[in-house]
DSSP file (Angstrom, degrees, kcal/mol; ACC not computed):
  #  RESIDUE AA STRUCTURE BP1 BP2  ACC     N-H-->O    O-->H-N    N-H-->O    O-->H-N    TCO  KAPPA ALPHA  PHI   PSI    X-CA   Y-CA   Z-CA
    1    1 A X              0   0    0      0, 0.0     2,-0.3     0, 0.0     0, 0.0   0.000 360.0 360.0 360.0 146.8    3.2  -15.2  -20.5
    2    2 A X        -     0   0    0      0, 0.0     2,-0.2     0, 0.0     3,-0.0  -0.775 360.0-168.0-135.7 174.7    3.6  -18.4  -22.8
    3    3 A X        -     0   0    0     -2,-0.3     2,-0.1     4,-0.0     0, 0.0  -0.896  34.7 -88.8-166.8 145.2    4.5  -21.7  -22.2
    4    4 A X    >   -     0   0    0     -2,-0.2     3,-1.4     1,-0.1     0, 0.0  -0.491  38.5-112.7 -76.0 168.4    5.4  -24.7  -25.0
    5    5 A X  T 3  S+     0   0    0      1,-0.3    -1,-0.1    -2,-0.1     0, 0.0   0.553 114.4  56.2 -72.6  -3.1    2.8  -26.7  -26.2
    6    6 A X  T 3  S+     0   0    0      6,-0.0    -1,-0.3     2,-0.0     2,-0.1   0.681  76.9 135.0-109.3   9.4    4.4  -29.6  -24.3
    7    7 A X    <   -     0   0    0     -3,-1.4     2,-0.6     1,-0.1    -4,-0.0  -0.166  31.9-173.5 -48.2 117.5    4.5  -28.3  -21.3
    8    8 A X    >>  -     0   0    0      1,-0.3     3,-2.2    -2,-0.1     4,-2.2  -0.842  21.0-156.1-152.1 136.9    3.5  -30.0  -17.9
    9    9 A X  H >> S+     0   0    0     -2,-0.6     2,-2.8     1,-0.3     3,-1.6   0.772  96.9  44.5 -26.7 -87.5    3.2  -29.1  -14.7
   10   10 A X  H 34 S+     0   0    0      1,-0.3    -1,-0.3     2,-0.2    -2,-0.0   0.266 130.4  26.7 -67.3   9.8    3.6  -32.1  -12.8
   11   11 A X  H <4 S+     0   0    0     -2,-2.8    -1,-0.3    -3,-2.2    -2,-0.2   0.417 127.2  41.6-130.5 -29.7    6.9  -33.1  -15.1
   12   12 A X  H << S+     0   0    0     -4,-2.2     2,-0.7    -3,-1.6    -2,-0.2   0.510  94.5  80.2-113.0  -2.7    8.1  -29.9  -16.1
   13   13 A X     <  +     0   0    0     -4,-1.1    14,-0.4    -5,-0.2     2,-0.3  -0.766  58.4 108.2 -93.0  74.4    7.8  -27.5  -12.9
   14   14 A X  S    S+     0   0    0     -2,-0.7    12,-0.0     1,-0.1    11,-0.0  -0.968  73.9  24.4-139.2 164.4   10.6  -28.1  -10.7
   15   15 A X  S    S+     0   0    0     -2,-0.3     2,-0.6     1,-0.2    -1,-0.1   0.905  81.7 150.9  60.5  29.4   13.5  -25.7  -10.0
   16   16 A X  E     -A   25   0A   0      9,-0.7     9,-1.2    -3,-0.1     2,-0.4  -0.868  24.3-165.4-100.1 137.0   11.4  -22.4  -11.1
   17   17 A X  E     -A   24   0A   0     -2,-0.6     2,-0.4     7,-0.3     7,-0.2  -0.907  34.2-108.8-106.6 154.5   12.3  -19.0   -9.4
   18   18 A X     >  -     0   0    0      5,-2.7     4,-5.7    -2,-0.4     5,-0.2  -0.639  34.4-141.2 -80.2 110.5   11.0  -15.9   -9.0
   19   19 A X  T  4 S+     0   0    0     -2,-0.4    -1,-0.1     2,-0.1    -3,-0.0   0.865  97.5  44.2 -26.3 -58.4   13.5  -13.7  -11.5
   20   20 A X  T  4 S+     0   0    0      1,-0.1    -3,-0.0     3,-0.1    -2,-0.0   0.936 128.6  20.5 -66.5 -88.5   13.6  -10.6   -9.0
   21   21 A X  T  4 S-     0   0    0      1,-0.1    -1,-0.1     2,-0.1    -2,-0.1   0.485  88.2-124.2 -73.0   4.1   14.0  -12.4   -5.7
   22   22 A X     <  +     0   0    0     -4,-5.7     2,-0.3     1,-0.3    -1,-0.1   0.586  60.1 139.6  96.9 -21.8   15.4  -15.9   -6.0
   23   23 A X        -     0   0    0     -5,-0.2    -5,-2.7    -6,-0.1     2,-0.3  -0.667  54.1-106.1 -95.6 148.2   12.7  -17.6   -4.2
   24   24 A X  E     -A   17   0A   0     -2,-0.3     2,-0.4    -7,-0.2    -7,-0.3  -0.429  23.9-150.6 -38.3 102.2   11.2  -21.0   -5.4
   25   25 A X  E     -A   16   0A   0     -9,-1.2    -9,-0.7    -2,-0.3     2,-0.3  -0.769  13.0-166.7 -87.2 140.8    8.0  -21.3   -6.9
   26   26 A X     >  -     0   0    0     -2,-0.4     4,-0.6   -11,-0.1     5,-0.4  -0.807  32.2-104.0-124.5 127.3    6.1  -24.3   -6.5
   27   27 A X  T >4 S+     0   0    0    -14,-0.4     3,-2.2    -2,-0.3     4,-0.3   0.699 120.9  54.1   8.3 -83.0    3.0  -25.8   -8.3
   28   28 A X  G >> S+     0   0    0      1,-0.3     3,-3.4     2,-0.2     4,-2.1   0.868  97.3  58.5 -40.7 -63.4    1.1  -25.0   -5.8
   29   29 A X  G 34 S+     0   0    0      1,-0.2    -1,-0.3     2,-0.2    -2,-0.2   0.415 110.0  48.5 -12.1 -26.9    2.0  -21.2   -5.5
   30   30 A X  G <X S+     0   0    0     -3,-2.2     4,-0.9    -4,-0.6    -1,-0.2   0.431 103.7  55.0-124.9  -9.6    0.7  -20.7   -9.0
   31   31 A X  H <> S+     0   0    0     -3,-3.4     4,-1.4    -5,-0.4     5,-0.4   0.460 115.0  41.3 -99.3 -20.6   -2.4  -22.4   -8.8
   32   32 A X  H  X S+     0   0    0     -4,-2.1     4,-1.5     2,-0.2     5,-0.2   0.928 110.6  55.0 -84.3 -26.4   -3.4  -20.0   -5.6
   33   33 A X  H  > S+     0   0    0     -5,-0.4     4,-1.9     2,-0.2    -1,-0.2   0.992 108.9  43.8 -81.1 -38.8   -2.3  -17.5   -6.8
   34   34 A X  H  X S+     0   0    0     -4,-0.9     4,-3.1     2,-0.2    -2,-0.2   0.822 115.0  50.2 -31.2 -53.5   -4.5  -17.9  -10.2
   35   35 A X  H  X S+     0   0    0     -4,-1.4     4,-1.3     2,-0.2     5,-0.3   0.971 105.3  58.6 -79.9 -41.5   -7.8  -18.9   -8.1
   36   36 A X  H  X S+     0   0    0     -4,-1.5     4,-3.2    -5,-0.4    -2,-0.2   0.979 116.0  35.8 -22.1 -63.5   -7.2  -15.6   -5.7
   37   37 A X  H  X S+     0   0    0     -4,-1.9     4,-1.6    -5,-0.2    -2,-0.2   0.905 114.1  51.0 -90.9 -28.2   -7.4  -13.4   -9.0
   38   38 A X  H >X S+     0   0    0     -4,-3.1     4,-1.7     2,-0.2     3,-0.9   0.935 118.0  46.0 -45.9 -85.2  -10.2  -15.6  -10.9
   39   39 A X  H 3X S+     0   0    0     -4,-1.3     4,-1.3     1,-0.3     3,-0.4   0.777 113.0  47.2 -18.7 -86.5  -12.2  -15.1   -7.1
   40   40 A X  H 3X S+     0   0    0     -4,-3.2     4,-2.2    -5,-0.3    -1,-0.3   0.751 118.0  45.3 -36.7 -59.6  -11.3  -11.1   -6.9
   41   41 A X  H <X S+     0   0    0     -4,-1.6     4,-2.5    -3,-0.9     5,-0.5   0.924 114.2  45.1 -34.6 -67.5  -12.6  -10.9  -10.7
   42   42 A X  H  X S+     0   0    0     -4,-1.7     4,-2.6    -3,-0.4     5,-0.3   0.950 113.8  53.0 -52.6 -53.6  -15.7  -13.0  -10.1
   43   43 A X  H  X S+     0   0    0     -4,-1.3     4,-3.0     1,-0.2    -2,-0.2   0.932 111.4  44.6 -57.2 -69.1  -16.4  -10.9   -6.8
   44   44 A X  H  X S+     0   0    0     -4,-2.2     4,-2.0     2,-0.2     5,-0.4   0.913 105.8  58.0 -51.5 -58.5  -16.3   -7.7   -8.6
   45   45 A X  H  X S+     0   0    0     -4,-2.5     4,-2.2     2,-0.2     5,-0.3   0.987 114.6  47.5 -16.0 -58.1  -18.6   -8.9  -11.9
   46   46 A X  H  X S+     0   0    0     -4,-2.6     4,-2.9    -5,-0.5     5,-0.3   0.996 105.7  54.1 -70.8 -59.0  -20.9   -9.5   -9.1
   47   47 A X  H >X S+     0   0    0     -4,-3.0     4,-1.0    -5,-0.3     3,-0.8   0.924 109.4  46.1 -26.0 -87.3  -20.4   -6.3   -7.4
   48   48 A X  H 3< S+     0   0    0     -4,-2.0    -2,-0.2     1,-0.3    -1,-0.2   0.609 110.5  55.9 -59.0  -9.1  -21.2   -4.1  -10.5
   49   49 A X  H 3< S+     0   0    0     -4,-2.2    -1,-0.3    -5,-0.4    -3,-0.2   0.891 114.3  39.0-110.0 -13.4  -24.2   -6.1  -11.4
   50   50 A X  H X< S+     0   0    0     -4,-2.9     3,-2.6    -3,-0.8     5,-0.4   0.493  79.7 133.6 -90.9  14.5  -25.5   -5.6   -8.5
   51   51 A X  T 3< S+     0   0    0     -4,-1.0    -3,-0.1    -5,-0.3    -4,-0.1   0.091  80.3  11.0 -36.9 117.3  -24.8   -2.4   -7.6
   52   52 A X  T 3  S+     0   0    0      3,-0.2    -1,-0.3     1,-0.0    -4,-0.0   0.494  95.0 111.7  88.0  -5.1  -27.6   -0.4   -6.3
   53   53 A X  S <  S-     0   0    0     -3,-2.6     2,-0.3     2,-0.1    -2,-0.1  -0.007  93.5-107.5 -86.3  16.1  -29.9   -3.6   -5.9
   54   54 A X  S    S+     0   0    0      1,-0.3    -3,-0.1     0, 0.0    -1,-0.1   0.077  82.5 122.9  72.7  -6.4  -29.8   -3.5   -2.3
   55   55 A X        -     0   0    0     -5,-0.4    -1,-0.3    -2,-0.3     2,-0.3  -0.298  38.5-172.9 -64.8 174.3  -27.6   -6.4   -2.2
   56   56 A X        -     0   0    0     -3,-0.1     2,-0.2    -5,-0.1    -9,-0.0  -0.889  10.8-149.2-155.3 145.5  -24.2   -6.8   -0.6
   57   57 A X              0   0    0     -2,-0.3   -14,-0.0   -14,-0.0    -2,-0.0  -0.705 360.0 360.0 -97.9 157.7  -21.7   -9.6   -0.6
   58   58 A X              0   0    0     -2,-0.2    -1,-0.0     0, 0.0     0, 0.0   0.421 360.0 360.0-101.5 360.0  -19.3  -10.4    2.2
């Protein structure tokens, strides 16, 4: 995905929909969904280095 170099949120994100269904996306929405998949990423890194160490993360 790309974006112009003048792009900004807080001026330039209103009125986006989701191509396939039509529904709105909102700021928010895009920043949760981003920190969800940073999180799952980070969780797993941590997983695989400790893997076998007798730890376990919740």
């Amino acid at each position: 995905m790309s974006r112009p170099d003048d792009f900004h949120f807080d001026t330039n994100f209103v009125d986006v929909f989701c191509g396939d269904c039509g529904r709105e996306i909102f700021k928010d929405d895009v920043i949760s969904q981003a920190t969800n998949t940073v999180k799952k990423q980070i969780d797993d890194m941590f997983r695989n280095t400790f893997k076998g160490g007798g730890f376990k993360l919740k």
